[in-house]
C-alpha positions as CSV (number, residue, x, y, z in Angstrom):
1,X,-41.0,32.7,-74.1
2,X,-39.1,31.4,-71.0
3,X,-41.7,32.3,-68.7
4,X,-44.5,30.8,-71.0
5,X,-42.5,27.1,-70.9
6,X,-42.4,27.5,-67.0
7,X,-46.2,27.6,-66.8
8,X,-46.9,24.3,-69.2
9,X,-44.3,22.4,-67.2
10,X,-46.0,23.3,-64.0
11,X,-49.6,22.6,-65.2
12,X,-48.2,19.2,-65.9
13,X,-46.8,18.6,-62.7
14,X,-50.1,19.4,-60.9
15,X,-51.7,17.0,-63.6
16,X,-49.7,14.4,-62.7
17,X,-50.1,15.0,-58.9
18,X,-53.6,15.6,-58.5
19,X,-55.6,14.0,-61.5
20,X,-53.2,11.0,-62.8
21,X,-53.8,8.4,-59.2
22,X,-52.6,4.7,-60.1
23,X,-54.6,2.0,-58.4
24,X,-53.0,0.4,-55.4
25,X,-54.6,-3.9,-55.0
26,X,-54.6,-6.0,-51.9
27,X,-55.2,-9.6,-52.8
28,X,-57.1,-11.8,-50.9
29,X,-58.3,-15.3,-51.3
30,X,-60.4,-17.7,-49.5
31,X,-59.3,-21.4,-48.5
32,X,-55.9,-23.7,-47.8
33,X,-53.2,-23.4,-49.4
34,X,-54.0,-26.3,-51.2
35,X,-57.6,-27.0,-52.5
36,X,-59.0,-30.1,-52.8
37,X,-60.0,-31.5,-56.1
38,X,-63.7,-30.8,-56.7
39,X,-63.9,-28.2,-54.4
40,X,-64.6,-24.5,-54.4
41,X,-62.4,-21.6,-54.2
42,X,-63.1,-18.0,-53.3
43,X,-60.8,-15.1,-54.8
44,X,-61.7,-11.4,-53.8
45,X,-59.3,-8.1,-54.9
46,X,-59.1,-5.2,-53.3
47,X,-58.4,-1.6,-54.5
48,X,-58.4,2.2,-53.7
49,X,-59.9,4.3,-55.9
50,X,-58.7,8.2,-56.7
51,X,-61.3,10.7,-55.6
52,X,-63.9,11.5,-58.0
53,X,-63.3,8.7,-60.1
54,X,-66.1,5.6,-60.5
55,X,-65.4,1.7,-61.4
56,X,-65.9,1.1,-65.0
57,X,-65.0,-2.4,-65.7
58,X,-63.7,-5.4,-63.9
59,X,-62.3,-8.8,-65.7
60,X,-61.6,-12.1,-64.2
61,X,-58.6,-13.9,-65.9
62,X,-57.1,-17.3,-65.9
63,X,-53.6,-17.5,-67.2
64,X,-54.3,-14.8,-70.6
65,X,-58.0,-15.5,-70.7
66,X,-60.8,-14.0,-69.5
67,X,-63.1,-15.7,-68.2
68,X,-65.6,-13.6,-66.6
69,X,-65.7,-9.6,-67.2
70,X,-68.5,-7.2,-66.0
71,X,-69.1,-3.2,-67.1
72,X,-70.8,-0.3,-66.0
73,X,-74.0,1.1,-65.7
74,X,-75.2,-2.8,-65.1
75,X,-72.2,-4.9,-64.4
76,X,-74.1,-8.1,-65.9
77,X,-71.5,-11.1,-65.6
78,X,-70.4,-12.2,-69.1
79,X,-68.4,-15.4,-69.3
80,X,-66.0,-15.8,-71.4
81,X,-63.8,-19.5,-71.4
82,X,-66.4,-22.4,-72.2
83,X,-64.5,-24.5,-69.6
84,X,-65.4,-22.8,-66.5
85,X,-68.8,-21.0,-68.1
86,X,-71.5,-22.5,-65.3
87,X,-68.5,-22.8,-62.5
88,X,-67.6,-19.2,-61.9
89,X,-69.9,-16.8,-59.9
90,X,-68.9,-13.1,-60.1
91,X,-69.8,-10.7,-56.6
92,X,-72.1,-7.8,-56.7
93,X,-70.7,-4.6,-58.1
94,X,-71.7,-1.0,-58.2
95,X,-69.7,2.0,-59.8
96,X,-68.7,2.9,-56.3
97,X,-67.3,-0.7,-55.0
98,X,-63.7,-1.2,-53.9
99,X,-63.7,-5.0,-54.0
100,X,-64.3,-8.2,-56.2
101,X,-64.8,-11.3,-55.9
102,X,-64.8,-14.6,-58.1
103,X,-66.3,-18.3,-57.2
104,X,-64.9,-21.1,-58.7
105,X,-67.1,-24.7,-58.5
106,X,-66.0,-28.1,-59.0
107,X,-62.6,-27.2,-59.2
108,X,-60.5,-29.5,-62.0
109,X,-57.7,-30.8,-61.9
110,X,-55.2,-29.9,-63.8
111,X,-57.4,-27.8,-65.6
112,X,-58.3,-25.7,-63.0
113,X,-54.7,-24.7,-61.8
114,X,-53.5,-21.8,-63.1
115,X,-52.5,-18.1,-61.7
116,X,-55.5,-15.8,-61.6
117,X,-55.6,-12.4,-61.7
118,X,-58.1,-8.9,-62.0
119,X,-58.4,-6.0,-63.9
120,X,-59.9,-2.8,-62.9
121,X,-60.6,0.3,-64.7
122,X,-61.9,3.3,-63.6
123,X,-63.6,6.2,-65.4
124,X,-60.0,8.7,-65.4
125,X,-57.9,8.3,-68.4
126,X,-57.1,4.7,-69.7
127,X,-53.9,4.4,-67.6
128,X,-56.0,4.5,-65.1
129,X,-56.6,0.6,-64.1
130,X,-54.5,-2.1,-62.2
131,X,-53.7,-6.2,-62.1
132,X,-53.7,-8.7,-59.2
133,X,-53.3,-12.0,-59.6
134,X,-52.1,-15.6,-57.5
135,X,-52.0,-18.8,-58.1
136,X,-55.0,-21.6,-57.4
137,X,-52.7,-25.1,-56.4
138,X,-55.3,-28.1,-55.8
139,X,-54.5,-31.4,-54.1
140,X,-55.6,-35.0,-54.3
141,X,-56.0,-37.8,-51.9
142,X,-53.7,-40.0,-52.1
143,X,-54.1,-43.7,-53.8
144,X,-54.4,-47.1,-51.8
145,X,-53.0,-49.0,-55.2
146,X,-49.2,-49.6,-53.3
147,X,-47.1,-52.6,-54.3
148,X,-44.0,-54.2,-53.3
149,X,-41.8,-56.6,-54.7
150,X,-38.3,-58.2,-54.5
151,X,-35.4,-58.6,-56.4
152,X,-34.6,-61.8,-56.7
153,X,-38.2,-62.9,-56.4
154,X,-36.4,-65.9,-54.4
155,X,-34.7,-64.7,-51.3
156,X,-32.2,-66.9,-49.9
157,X,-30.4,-66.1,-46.6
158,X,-27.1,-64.8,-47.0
159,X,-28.1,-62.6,-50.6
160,X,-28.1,-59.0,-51.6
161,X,-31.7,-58.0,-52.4
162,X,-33.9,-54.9,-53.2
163,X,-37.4,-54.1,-52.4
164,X,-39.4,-52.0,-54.6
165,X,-42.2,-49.6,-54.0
166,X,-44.8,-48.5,-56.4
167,X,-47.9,-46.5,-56.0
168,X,-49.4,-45.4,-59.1
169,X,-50.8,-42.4,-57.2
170,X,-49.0,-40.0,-54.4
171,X,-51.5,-37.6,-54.3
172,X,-50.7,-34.0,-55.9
173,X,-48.6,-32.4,-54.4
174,X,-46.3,-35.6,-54.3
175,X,-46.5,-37.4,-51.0
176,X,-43.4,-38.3,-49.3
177,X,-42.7,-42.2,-49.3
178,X,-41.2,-44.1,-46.2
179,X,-39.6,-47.4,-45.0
180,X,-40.1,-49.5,-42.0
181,X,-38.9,-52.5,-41.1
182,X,-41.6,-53.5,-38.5
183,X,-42.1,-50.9,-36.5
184,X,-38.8,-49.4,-37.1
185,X,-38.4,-46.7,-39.3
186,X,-35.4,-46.6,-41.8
187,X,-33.7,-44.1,-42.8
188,X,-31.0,-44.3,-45.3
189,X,-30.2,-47.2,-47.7
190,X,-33.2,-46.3,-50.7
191,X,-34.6,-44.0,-53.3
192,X,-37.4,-42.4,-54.1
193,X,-38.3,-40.9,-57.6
194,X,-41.7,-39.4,-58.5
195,X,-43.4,-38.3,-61.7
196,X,-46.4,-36.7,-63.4
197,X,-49.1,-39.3,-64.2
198,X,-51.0,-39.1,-67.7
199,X,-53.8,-36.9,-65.9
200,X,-51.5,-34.5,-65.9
201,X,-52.3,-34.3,-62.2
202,X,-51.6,-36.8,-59.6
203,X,-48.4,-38.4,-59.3
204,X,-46.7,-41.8,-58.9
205,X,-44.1,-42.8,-56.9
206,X,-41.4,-45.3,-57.1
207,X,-38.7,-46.0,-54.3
208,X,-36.2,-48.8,-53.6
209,X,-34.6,-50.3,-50.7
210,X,-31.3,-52.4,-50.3
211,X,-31.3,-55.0,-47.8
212,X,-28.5,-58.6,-46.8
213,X,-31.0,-61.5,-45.9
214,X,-30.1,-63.2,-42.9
215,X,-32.3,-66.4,-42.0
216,X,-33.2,-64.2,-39.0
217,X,-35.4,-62.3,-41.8
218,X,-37.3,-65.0,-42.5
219,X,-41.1,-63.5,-41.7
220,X,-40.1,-59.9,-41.1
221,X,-42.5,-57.5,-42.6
222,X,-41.3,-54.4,-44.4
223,X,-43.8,-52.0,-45.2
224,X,-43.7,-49.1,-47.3
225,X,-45.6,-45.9,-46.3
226,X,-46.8,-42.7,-48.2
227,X,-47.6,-39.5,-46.2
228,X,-49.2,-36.7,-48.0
229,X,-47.2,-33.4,-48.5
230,X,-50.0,-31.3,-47.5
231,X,-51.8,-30.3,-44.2
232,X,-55.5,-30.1,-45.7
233,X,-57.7,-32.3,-43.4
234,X,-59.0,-35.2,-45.0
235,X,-55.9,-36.8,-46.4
236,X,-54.3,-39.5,-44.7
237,X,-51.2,-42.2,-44.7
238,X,-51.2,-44.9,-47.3
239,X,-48.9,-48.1,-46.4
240,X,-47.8,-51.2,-48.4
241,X,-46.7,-54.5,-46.8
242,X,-44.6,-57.2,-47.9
243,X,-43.2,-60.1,-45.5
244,X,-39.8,-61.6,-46.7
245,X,-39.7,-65.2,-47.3
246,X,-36.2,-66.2,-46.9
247,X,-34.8,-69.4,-47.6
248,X,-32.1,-71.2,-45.3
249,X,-30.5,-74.3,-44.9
250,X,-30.8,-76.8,-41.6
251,X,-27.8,-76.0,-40.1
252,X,-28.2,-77.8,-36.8
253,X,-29.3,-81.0,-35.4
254,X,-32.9,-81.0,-34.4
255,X,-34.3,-80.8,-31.1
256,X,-36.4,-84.2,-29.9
257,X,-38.5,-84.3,-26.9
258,X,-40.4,-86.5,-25.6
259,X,-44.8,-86.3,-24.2
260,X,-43.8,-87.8,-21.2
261,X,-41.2,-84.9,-20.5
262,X,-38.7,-87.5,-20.1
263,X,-36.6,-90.4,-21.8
264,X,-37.4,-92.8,-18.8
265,X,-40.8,-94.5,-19.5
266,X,-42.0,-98.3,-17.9
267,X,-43.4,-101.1,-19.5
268,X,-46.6,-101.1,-22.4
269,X,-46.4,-96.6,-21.8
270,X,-47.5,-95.7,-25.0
271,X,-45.7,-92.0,-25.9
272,X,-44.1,-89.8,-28.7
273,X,-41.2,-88.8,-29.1
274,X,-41.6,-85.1,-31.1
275,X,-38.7,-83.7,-33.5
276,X,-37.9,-80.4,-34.3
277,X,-35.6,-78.2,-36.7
278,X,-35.5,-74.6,-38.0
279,X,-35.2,-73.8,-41.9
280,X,-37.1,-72.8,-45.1
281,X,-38.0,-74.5,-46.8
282,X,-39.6,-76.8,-43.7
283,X,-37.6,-79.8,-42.8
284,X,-38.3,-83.0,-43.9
285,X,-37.7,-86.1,-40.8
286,X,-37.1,-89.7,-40.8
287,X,-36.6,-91.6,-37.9
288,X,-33.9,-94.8,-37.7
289,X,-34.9,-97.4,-34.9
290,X,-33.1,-100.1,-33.2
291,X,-34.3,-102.7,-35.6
292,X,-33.1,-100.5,-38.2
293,X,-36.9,-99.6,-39.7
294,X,-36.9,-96.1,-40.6
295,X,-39.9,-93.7,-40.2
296,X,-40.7,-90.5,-42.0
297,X,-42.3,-87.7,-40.0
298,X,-41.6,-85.3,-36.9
299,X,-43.4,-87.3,-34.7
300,X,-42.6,-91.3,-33.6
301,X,-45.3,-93.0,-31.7
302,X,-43.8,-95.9,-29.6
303,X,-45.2,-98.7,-27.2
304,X,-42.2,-101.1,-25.8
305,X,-43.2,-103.8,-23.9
306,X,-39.5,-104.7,-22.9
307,X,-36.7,-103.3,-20.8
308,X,-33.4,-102.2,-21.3
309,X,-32.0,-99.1,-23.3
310,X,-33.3,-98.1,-27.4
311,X,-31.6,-96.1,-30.0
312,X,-33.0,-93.6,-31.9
313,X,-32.3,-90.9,-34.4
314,X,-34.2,-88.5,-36.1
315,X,-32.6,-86.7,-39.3
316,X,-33.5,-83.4,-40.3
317,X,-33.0,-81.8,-44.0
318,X,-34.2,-79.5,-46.8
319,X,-34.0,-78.8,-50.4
320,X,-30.4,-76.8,-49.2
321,X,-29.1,-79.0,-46.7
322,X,-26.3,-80.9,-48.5
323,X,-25.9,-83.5,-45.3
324,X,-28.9,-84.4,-42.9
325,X,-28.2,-83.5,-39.9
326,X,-28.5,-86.1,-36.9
327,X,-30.0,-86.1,-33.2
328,X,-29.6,-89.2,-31.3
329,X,-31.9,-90.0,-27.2
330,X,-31.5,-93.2,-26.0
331,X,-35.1,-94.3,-24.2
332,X,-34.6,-96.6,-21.4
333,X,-38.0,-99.2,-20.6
334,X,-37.9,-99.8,-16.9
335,X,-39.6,-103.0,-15.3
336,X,-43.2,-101.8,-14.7
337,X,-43.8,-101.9,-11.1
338,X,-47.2,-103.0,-9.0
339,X,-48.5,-100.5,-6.4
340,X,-50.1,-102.4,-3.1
341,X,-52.4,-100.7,-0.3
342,X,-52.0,-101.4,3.2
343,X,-53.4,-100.5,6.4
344,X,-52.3,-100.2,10.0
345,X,-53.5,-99.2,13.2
346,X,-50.9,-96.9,15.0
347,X,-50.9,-97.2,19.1
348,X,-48.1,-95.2,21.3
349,X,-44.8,-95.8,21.2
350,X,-44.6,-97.1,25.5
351,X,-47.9,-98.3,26.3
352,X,-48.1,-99.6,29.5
353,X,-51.4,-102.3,29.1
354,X,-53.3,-103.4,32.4
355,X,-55.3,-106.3,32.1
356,X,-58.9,-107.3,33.7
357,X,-61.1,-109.8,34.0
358,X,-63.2,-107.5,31.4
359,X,-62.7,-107.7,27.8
360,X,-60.8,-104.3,27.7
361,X,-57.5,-103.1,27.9
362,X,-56.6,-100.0,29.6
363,X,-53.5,-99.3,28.4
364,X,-51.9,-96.2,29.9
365,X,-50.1,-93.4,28.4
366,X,-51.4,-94.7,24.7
367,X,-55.0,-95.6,24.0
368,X,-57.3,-98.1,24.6
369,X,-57.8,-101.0,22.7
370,X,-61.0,-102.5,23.2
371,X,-60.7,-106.5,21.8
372,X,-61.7,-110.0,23.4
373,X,-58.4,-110.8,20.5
374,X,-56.5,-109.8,22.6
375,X,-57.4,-111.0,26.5
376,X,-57.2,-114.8,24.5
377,X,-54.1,-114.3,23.5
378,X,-52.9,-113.4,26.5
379,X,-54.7,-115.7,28.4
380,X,-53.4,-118.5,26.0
381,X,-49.9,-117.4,26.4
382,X,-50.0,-117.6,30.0
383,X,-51.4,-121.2,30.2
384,X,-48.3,-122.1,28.0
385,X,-45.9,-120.6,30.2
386,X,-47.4,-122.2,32.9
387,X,-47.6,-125.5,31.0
388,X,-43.7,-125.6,30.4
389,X,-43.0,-124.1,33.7
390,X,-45.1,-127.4,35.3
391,X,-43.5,-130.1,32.6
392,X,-39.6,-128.5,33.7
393,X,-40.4,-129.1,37.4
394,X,-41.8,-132.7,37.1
395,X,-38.8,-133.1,34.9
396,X,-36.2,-131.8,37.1
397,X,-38.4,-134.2,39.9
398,X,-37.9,-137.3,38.2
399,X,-34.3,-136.5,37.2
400,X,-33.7,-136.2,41.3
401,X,-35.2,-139.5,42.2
402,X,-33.3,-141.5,39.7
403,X,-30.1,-139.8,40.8
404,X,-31.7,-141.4,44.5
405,X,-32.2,-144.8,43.3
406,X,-28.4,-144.8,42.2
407,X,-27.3,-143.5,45.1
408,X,-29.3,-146.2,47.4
409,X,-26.5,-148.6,47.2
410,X,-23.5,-146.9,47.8
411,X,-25.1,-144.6,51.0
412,X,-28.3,-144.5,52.5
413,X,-28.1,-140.6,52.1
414,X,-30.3,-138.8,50.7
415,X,-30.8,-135.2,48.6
416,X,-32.9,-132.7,48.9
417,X,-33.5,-131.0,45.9
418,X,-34.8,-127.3,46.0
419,X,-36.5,-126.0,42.9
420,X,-36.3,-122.6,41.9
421,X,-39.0,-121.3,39.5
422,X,-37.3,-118.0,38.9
423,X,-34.5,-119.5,36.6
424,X,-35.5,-123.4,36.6
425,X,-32.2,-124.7,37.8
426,X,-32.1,-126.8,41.0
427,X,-29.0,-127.0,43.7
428,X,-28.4,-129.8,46.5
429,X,-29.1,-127.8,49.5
430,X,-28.4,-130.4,52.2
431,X,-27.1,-134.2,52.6
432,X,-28.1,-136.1,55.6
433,X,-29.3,-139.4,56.4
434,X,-32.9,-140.6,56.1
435,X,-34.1,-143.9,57.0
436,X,-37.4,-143.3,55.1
437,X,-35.8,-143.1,51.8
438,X,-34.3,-146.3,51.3
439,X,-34.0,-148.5,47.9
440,X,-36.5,-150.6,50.2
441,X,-38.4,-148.2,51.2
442,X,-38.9,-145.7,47.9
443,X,-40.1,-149.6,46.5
444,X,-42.6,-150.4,48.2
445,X,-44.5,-146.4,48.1
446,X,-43.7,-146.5,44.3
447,X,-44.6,-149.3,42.7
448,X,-43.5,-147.9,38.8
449,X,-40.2,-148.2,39.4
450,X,-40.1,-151.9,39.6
451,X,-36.0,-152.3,38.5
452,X,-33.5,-152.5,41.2
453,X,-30.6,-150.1,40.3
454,X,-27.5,-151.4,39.1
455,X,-24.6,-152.3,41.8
């Protein structure tokens, strides 16, 4: 008895051993990890097969069903889910293969994304089979549909505000949304939440950011931007933009220039003076002149045709200035003044001029000045200087023979007078006697003086 239990137990053992051989599977699949909606995927299993034993059957599966199964002697494909009937392609199999492999068309999303798996049975007993099976994930491009908006809708400087994100499509898997404040990327201060859209497929994304206006923000662009989750090529950033339009108060006088570049202008100038303030909305301007006539606009056109100094001030406000603020220039008219053109004719500083009977000058060490002008002029100014040179000696002539005459009766002495041209001044060289020169005698040789001097 105890030696017939001993055999059955070891028969079994050697059963087990050499006859009952469970499959061992090696999955492989084609593709990214993510597969592109409407795309085609590849899935191939891989098994080892106990001596002596042939394949029987192989099934396909998606989740539970079956959706393509094939069986020996044949192995004619047989599809089974309506769904994916004309979109799956089933390899070539023989009762010898080791390998199968599956081709999925026009994947679908979500339809399409489920966990696949195999089943293979051999001819050995019915334990005799095994499973594989991984999942299928598919991706989609992202959207280009990205909004943002504010809260307030009116921004005013100084104010707590958000800005809101939306994109009704992320892509699948979710893409990951960003902020950037020009070209500068934030990266704290707001939230992102995502969810499943009613495709059952892509998602949506919403995410806010908190921001303090300053008027500085007036005109900066945020933008928000949605990178996809997944490496497949094809796919690409999505960005939103939104450009804050804040609203500030004047808070300073304008500035006021002038198109002359100055505040100085002469008589009849025609210019403008220009005026300029920062807030939002845009200022308003009205300019007070000196005559108290007040003109709206940032620019003041102005002709004055008199001198002295003028008054003006421009006012700058908006809708949340409570005060206008002022800026005051004084423009001063100056006397318009006359340019004249003249000409002159440079010579050397010393010249040294020669004069000839020719009509040039030579003049040396400056240049010479060839003019007939000239040799008159000098030739009149020397008759004149010889003129007056003649009329002082006949004066200082007759002066000395009347002094003679006086003389006559007191002394029969005469004077010689001795004229000097050099300075025209005479001196009494010499008194002596001269017969000759007598009251008597001087009357009879000139007969002009015809008065006898007084005794």
């Amino acid at each position: 008895m105890g030696d017939r239990l001993h055999n059955i137990v070891r028969a079994l053992w050697v059963y087990l051993v050499c006859c009952h051989q469970v499959l061992t599977f090696d999955v492989t699949k084609s593709g990214q990890t993510y597969i592109r909606v409407g795309s085609q995927i590849t899935m191939t299993c891989q098994w080892t097969t106990p001596a002596g034993e042939d394949l029987l059957r192989v099934n396909w599966r998606q989740g539970s069903t079956i959706i393509v199964t094939s069986i020996t002697p044949n192995f004619t494909p047989e599809n089974g889910a309506a769904s994916i009937k004309d979109r799956a392609t089933l390899g070539t199999l023989t009762t010898s293969s080791t390998s199968t492999s599956i081709t999925l068309t026009g994947l679908q999303c979500p339809g399409d994304i489920a966990e696949y798996s195999c089943d293979v049975q051999t001819t050995a007993v019915d334990d005799s089979r095994g499973t594989a099976s991984f999942n299928v994930n598919l991706f989609d491009f992202l959207g280009n549909n990205i909004t943002i908006t504010s809260s307030p809708s009116q921004l005013k400087a100084g104010q707590h505000a958000s800005l809101t994100c939306t994109t009704s499509n992320i892509g699948r898997p979710p893409g990951i949304m960003k902020w950037y404040k020009g070209s500068q990327e934030i990266t704290t201060g707001f939230t992102q939440q995502t969810s499943i859209n009613s495709d059952n497929c892509t998602y949506n994304g919403v995410s806010s950011l908190s921001i303090t206006l300053t008027s500085q923000d007036n005109g900066v662009i945020y933008s928000c931007v949605v990178e996809p989750n997944s490496t497949v090529i094809g796919d690409s950033t999505k960005q939103g933009r939104y450009t804050l339009d804040v609203q500030y108060p004047v808070r300073q006088g304008p500035r006021v220039t002038s198109s002359t570049g100055t505040f100085t202008v002469e008589q009849g100038t025609t210019f403008t003076l220009n005026c300029q303030a920062s807030g939002n909305p845009s200022p308003n301007y009205v300019w007070t002149s000196p005559d108290n006539t007040n003109t709206t606009g940032s620019q003041l056109v102005l002709t004055l045709s008199n001198t002295g100094p003028y008054l003006y001030t421009c006012f700058a406000t908006n809708s949340l200035t409570t005060t206008p603020l002022p800026t005051r220039v004084t423009v001063t008219v100056q006397e318009k003044t006359t340019t004249s053109t003249t000409t002159s004719t440079t010579t050397s500083t010393t010249p040294v001029a020669v004069a000839s009977s020719t009509d040039t000058l030579t003049c040396t060490g400056g240049k010479g000045l060839h003019s007939t002008g000239v040799l008159v002029g000098a030739v009149v100014a020397a008759v004149v200087i010889t003129f007056g040179v003649a009329v002082a000696l006949f004066v200082l002539y007759h002066r000395s023979m009347v002094h003679r005459f006086r003389k006559n009766g007191q002394s029969a002495d005469t004077v010689e007078v001795d004229v000097t041209e050099g300075n025209n001044e005479y001196a009494v060289l010499e008194r002596k006697p001269d017969p000759d020169h007598t009251y008597a005698a001087l009357q009879g040789k000139m007969t002009s003086f015809n008065t006898p001097p007084r005794k």
